[in-house]
FIKOLRO-207542 format. One record per residue (C-alpha): residue number from 1; x negated, y, z. Coordinates in nm, 2 decimals, padded with zeros to 4 digits, m for minus. Layout:
BEGIN
R  num    east   north      up
R  NUM       X       Y       Z
...
***
This chain:
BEGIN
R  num    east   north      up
R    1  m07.70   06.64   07.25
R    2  m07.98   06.88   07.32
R    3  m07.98   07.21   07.15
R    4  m08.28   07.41   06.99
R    5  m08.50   07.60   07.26
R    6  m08.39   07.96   07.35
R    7  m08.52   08.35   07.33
R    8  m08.57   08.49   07.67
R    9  m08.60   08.87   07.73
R   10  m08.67   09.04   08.09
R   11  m08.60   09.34   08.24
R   12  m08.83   09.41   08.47
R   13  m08.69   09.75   08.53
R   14  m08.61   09.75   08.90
R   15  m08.98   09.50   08.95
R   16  m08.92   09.11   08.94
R   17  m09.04   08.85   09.23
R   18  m09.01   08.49   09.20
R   19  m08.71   08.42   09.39
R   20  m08.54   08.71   09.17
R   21  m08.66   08.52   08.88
R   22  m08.55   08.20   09.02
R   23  m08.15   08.36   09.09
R   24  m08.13   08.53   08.76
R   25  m08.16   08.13   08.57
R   26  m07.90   08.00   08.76
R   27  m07.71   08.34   08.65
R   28  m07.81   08.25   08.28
R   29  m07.66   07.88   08.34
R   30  m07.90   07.66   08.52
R   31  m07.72   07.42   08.73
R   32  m07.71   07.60   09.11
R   33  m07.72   07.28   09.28
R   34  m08.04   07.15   09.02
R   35  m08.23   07.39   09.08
R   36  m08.15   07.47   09.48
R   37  m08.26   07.05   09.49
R   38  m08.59   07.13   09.28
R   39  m08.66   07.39   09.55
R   40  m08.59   07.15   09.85
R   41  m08.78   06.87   09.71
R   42  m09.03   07.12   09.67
R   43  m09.00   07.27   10.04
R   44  m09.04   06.88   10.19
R   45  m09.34   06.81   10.03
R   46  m09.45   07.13   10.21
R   47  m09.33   07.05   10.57
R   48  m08.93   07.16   10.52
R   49  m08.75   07.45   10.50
R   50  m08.39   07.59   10.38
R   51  m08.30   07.71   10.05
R   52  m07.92   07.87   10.03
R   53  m07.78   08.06   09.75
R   54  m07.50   08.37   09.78
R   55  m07.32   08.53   09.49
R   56  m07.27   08.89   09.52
R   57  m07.11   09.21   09.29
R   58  m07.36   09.50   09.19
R   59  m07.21   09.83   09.13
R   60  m07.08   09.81   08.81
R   61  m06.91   09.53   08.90
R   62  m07.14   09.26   08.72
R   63  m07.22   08.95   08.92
R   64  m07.58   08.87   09.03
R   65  m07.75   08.57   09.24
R   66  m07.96   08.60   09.53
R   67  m08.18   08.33   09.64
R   68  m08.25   08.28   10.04
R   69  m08.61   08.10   10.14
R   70  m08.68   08.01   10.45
R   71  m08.97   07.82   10.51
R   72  m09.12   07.71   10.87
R   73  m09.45   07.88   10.99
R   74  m09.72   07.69   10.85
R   75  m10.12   07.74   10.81
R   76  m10.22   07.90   10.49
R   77  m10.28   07.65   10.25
R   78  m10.67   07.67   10.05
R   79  m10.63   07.75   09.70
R   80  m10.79   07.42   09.63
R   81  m10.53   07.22   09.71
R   82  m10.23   07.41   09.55
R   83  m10.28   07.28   09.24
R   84  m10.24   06.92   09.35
R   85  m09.90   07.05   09.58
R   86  m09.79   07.20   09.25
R   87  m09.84   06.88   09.06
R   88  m09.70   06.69   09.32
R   89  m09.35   06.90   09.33
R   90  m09.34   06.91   08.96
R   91  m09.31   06.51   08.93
R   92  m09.10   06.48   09.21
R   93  m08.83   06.78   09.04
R   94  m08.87   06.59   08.74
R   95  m09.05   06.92   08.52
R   96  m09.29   06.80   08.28
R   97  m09.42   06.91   07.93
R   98  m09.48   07.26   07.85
R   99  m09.25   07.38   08.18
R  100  m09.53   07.16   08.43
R  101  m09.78   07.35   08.23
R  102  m09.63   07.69   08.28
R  103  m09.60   07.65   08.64
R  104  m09.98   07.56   08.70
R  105  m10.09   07.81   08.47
R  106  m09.85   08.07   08.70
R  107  m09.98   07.95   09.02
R  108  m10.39   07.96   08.85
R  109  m10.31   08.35   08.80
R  110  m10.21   08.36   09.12
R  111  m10.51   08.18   09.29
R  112  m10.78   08.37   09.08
R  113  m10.60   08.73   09.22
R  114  m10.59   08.59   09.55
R  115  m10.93   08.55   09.56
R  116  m10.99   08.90   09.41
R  117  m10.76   09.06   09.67
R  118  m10.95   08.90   09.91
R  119  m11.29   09.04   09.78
R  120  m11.09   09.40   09.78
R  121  m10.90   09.43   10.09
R  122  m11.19   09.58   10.29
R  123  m11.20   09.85   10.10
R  124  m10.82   09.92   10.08
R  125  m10.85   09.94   10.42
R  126  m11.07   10.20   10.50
R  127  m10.93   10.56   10.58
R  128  m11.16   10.82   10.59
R  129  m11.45   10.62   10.69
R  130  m11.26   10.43   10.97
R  131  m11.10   10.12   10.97
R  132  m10.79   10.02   11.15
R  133  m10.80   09.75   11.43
R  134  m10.57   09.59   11.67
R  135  m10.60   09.53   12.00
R  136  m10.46   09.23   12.10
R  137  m10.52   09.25   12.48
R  138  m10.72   09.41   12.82
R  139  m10.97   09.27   13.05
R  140  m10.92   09.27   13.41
R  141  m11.18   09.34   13.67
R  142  m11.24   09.43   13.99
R  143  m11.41   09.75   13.82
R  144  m11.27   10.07   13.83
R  145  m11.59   10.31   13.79
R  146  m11.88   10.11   13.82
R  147  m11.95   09.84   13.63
R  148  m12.27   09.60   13.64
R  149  m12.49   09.63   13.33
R  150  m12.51   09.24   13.25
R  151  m12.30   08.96   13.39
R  152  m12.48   08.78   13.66
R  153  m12.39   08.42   13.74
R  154  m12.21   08.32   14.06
R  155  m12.22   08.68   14.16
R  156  m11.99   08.58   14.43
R  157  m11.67   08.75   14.27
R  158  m11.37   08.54   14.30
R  159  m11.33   08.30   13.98
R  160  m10.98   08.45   13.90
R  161  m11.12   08.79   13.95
R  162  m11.19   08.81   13.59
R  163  m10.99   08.73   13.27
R  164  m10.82   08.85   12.97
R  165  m10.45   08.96   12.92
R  166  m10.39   08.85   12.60
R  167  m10.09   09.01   12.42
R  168  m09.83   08.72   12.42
R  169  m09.82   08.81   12.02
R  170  m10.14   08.63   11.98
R  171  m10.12   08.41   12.17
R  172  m10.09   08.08   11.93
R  173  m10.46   08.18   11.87
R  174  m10.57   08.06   12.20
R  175  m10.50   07.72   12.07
R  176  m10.79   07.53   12.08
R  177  m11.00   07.76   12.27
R  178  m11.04   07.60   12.54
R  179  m11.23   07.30   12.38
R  180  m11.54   07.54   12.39
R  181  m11.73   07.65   12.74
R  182  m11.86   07.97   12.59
R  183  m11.71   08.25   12.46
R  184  m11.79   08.57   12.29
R  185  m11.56   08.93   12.38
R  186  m11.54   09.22   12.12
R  187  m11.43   09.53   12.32
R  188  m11.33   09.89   12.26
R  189  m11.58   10.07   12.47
R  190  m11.28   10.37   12.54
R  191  m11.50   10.57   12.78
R  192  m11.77   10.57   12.57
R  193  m11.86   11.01   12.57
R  194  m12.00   11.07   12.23
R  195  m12.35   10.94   12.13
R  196  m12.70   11.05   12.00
R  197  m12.94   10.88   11.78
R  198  m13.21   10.86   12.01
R  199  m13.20   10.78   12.37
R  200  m13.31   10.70   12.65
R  201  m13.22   10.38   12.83
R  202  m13.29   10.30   13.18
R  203  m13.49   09.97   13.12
R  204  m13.79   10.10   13.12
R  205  m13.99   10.36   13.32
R  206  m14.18   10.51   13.07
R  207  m13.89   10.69   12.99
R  208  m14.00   10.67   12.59
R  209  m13.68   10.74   12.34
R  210  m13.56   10.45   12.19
R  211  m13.31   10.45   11.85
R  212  m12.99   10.38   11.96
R  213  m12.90   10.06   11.72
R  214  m13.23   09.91   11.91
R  215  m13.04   09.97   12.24
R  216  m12.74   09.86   12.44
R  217  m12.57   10.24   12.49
R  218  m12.22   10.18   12.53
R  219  m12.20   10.56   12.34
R  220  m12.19   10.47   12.00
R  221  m12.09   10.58   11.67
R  222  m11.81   10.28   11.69
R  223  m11.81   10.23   12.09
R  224  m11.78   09.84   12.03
R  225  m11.87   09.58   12.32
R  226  m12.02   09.22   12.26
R  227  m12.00   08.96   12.61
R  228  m12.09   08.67   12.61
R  229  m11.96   08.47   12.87
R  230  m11.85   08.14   13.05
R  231  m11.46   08.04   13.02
R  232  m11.29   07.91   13.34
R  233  m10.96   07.82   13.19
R  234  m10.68   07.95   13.00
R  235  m10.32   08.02   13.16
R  236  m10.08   08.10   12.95
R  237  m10.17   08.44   12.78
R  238  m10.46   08.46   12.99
R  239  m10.81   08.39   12.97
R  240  m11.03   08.35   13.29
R  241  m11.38   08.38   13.24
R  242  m11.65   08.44   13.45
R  243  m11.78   08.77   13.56
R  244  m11.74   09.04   13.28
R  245  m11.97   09.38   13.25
R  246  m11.63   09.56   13.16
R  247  m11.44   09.81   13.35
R  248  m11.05   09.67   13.43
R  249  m10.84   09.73   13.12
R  250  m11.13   09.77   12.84
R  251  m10.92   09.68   12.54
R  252  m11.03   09.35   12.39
R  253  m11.08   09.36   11.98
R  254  m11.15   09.00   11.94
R  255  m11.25   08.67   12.10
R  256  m11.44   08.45   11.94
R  257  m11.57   08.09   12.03
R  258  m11.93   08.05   12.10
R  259  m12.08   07.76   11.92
R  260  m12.42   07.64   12.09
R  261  m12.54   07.48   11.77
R  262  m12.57   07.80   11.55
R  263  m12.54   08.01   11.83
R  264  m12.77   07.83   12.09
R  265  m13.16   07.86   12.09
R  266  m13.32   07.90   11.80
R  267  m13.51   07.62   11.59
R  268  m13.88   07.73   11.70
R  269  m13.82   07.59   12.07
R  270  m13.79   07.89   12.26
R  271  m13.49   07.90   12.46
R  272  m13.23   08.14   12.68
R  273  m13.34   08.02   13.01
R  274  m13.71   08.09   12.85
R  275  m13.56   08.43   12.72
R  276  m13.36   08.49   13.08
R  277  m13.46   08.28   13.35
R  278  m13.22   08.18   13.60
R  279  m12.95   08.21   13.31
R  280  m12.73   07.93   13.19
R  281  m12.75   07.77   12.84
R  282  m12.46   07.79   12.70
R  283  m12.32   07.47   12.59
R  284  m12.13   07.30   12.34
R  285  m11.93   07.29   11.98
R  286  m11.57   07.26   12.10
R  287  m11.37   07.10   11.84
R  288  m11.60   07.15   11.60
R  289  m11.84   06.88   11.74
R  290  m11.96   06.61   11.47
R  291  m11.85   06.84   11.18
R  292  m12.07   06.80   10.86
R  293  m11.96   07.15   10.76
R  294  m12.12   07.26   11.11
R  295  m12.43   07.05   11.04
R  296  m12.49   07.26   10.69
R  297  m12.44   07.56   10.90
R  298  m12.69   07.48   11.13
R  299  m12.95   07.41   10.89
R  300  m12.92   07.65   10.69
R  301  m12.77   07.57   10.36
R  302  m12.64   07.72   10.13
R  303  m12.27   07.60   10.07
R  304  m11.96   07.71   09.93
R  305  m11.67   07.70   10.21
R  306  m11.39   07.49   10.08
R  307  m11.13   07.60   09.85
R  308  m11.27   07.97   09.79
R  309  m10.99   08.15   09.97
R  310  m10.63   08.10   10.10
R  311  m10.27   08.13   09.98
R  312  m10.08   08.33   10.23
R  313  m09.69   08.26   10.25
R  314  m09.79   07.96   10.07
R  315  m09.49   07.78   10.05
R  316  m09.26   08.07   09.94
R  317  m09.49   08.10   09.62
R  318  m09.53   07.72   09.51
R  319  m09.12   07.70   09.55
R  320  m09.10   08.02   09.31
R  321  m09.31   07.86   09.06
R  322  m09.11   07.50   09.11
R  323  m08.74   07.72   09.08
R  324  m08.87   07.88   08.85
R  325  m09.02   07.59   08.60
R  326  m08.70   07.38   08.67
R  327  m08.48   07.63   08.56
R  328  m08.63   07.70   08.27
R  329  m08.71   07.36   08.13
R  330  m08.26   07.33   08.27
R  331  m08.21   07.60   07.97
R  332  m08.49   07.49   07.75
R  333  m08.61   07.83   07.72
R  334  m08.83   07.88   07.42
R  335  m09.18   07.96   07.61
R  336  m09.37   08.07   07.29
R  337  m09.08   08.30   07.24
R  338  m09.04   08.55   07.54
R  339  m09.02   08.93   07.53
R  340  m09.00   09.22   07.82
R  341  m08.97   09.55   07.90
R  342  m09.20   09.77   08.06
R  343  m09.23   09.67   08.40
R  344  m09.15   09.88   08.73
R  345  m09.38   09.86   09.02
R  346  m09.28   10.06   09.30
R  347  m09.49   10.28   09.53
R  348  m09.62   10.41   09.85
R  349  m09.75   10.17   10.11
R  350  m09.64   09.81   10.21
R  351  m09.59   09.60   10.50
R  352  m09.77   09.28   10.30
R  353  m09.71   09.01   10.57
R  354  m10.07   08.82   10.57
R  355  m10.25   09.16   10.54
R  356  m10.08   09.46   10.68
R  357  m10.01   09.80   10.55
R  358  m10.12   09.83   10.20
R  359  m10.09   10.06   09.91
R  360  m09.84   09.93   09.63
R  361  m09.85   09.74   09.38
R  362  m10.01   09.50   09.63
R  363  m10.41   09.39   09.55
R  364  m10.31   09.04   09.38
R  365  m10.04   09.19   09.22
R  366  m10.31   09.54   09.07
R  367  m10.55   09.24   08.99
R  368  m10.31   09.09   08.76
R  369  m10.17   09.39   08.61
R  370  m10.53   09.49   08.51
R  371  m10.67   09.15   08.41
R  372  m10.40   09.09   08.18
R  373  m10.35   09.41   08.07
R  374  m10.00   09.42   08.17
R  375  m09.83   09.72   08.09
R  376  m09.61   09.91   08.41
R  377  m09.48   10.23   08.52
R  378  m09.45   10.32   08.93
R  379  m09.15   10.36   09.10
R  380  m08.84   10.45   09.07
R  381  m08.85   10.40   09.45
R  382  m09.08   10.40   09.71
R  383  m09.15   10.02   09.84
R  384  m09.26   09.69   09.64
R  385  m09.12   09.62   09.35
R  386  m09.39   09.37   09.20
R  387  m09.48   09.09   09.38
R  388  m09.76   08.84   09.32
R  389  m09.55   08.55   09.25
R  390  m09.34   08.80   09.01
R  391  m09.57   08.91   08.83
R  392  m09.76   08.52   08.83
R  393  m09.48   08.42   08.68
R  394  m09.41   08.74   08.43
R  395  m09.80   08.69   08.28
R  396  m09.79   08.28   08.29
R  397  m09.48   08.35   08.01
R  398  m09.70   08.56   07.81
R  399  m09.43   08.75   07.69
R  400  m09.42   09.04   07.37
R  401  m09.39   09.40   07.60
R  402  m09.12   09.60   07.44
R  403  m09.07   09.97   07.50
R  404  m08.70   09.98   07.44
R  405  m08.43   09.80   07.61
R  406  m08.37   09.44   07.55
R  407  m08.05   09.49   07.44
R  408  m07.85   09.12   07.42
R  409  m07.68   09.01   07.11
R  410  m07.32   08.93   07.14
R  411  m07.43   08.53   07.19
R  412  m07.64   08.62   07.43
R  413  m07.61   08.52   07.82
R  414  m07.70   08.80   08.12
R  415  m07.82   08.64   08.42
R  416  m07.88   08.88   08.75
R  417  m08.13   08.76   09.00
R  418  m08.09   09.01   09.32
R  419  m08.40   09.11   09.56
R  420  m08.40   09.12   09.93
R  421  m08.41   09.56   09.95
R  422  m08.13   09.80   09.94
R  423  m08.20   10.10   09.75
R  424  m07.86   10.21   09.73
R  425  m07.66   10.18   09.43
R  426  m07.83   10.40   09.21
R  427  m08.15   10.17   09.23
R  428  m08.04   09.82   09.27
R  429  m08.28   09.57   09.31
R  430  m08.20   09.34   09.05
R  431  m08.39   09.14   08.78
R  432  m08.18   09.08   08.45
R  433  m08.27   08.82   08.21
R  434  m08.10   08.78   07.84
R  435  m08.10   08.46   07.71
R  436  m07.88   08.25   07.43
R  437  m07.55   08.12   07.57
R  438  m07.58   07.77   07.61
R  439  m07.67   07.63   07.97
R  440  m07.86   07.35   07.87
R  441  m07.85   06.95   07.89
R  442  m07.72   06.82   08.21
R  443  m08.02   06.56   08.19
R  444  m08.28   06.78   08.32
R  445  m08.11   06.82   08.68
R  446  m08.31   06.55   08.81
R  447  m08.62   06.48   08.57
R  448  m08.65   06.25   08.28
***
């Protein structure tokens, strides 16, 4: 017999994420082995992955849950198919109603402050006028001091001579590189002495000064190097190319395919062996070849790229939202009837895995704090508190903020959902939720 739909209070206190959420329902009463099968069901759709579940003791002694994802590496997935993933999961865990409706209007927060972040994270990025960058590998030549100004072909240097050490962290990006003939080097010009404004190049014997954005100084304001150049073959982590105009161990910033039809001679006839002569044409589209999106590319037209943006960690986030519908519909919460406290955020800086080092609350997460207008406090510690499938979740409930303590009737249930950080035990990491006492109808473990 099913029981009338129940209050839900939240205490975001110590910050909420969506496997926090997700462990504090199944300490409220939703079946454990329900809602760890919701999650799985959700996880194959989405290539695999384990979900495992451990009980522990906070300090004072009150129980709390802790949920365990561990998805396999997979590409980002474009915002423009989660929804149909979502949907997908949802009929398969057997949520439907008001709860399916809940989780896609969590995961459309989440998309639309993805895309914001995205739009953002430039400028988060920036320290004092200079951005940070990575290396991710040298060159090697055989130059030590002198280095020619512009590659020449079959200069008579040995075809192994030159190449890139690629760091061997990077080096799943090489896949599919070497479908392309031509390819384009980003370099940190490290010996570069200062610069001026105006200079004087050696091209011409005038000896006229020249700006410097109109020349090919390596002394630059940021000393960064652009090749162009032929690709032998790649070996492992490294890249041989032919001859490079670096000196041996340049730092390399980036490599990046050359693609002949948007990069090749341009549409009025003229071309690089017209430009250069006795220089190669550089020569083909790699796996993009036959691509329609490349075709609007080369024409010219305007065009949105598909799906606006990517969600990073993908599959951690649509499994949240799945948990956390499944378990809710499991204790037929009352959705138009939720309530919370003020929530915590954290502070300092972040590790955010898809973007770096940022400053917390993390972009998505600030984007839905301010678009909804949801109240917070920082701290009480230094580190993420608030995530963006937390606070997804939090907003899609649309719940009454309350400045004191949602303090549980005696029929009430606690449920503890722990975090993955260790503050110590005057800061654990714990999301409680209050709820009525009864745990539900066994019916919704698997779906109508």
């Amino acid at each position: 017999m099913k029981t009338r739909r129940h209050s839900l209070c939240i205490d975001a206190g110590m910050g909420m994420s969506g496997d926090m959420f997700a462990a504090a329902l199944i300490g409220l009463g939703a079946s454990e082995d329900g809602l760890v099968d919701a999650m799985s069901a959700a996880a194959e759709l989405l290539g695999g992955g384990a979900i495992t579940v451990s009980h522990q003791k906070l300090p004072d002694g009150s129980p709390a849950t802790q949920i365990n994802v561990d998805p396999p590496p997979r590409e980002p997935l474009a915002i423009a198919d989660a929804p149909a993933v979502l949907e997908r999961s949802l009929r398969a865990t057997g949520v439907r109603g008001g709860y399916a409706g809940f989780a896609h209007r969590a995961l459309a927060i989440l998309c639309q402050a993805e895309r914001t972040a995205h739009a953002i994270l430039p400028a988060l990025s920036v320290n004092a006028a200079r951005a940070a960058v990575a290396f991710i590998g040298h060159v090697r030549t055989p130059y030590g001091n002198r280095a020619p100004y512009q590659p020449a072909q079959d200069a008579g240097e040995p075809s192994d001579a030159f190449f890139i050490e690629l760091d061997p962290a990077y080096s799943e990006g090489l896949e599919g590189l070497d479908s392309f003939s031509h390819l384009f080097v980003l370099s940190y010009l490290e010996r570069s002495c200062g610069y001026s404004l105006r200079v004087r190049p050696p091209w011409k014997s005038d000896g006229a000064g020249h700006g410097l954005f109109s020349t090919r100084s390596p002394n630059r304001p940021s000393p960064v190097g652009l090749t162009r150049v032929r690709l032998r073959r790649i070996d492992g982590t490294r890249v041989y190319t032919d001859q490079l105009d670096l000196f041996d161990g340049t730092p390399v910033l980036d490599i990046k395919p050359y693609i002949q039809s948007i990069d090749g001679p341009p549409a009025d006839g003229s071309s690089f062996s017209e430009e250069a002569p006795g220089r190669d044409t550089p020569g083909n589209d790699g796996w993009l070849a036959g691509s329609e999106h490349l075709e609007l590319h080369r024409r010219g037209v305007p065009h949105q790229h598909p799906g606006g943006g990517q969600l990073h960690e993908a599959q951690g986030i649509l499994l949240d939202v799945v948990g956390a519908a499944w378990g809710l519909q499991y204790l037929e919460v009352d959705l138009e009837d939720v309530s919370c406290r003020t929530v915590r955020v954290g502070g300092g800086t972040a590790d955010m895995t898809s973007h770096g080092r940022l400053p917390v609350p993390a972009p998505a997460t600030r984007a839905i704090l301010d678009a909804y207008d949801i109240p917070y406090q920082a701290g009480p510690v230094e580190a993420e508190l608030l995530t963006p499938s937390g606070v997804s979740i939090l907003t899609a409930l649309s719940p009454a903020f309350v400045v004191e303590s949602c303090q549980p009737p005696a029929d009430f249930r606690v449920g503890s959902g722990l975090g993955q950080c260790v503050f110590g035990p005057a800061f654990p990491n714990v999301l409680r939720l209050q709820c009525r006492g009864s745990t539900g109808t066994s019916g919704h473990e698997r779906g109508p």
